[in-house]
N, C-alpha and C positions, 0 to 999 in steps of 0.2 A: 432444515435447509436442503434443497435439492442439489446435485450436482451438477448444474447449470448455475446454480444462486452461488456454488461455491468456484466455477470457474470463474464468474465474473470479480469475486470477491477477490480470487488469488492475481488475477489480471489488475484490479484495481490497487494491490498492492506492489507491484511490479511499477505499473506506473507513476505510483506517490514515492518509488524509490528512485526514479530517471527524474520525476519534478523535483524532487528535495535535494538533489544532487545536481542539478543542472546538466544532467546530460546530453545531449543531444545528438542527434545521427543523422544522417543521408535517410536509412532505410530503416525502418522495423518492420520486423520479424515477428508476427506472433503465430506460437503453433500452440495448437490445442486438442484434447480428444474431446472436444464438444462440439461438434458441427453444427447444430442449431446456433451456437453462441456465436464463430466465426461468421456464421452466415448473416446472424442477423447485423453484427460489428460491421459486416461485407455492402450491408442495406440488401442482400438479396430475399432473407424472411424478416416480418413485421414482425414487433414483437407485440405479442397483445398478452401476456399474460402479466396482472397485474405484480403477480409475489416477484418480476424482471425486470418490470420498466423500471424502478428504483435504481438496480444495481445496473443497469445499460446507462442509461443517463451518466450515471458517475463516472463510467469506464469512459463513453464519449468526451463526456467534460474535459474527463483526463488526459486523451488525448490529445483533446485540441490545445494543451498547453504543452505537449513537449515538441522541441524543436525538431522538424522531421522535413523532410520531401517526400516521403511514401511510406504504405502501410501495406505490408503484403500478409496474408489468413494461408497459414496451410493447417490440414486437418489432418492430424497423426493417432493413426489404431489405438482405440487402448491398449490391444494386442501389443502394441509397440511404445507402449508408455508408461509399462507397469510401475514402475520408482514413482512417479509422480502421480498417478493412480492411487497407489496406497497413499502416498502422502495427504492429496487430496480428501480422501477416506478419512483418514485420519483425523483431518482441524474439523470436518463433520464434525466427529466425533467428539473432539477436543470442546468446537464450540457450543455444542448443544446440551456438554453437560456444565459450562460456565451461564447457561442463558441464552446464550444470544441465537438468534433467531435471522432467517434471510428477509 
């Protein structure tokens, strides 16, 4: 699983946790240290890599069912992200030795 397959993953559980719970907001917030991921969430890069459009699609989907008026993408250094870096790193880790695959 690349760490693109896995931001989307952890974005995609973020948001099965705002849909299961009925959350809703004015504004979301998502930050991330994957600029390609933001960007392409943004529509500003295509995603053309096929091992992505699986997990975009879902993130999308997911979106479009929580209750929002805006989505705003800021993109944070990994320099400035390290807790969630390692975490990140880690379910890598985690899921690659349970099988699972991006």
């Amino acid at each position: 699983m690349s760490n693109n397959q896995a931001e989307y993953k952890g974005l995609e559980a973020a948001l099965d946790y705002l849909n299961a719970n009925r959350i809703s907001c004015n504004g979301l917030y998502l930050r991330g240290d994957s600029e390609i991921v933001l960007k392409q969430l943004e529509g500003t890069y295509k995603v053309r890599s096929r091992n992505i459009i699986g997990n975009y699609t879902a993130v999308v989907n997911r979106l479009n069912q929580i209750d929002k008026q805006f989505v705003k993408y800021t993109h944070v250094e990994r320099s400035r992200n390290a807790v969630a870096d390692d975490l990140a790193n880690q379910a890598i880790v985690d899921l690659t030795e349970y099988g699972v695959s991006g």
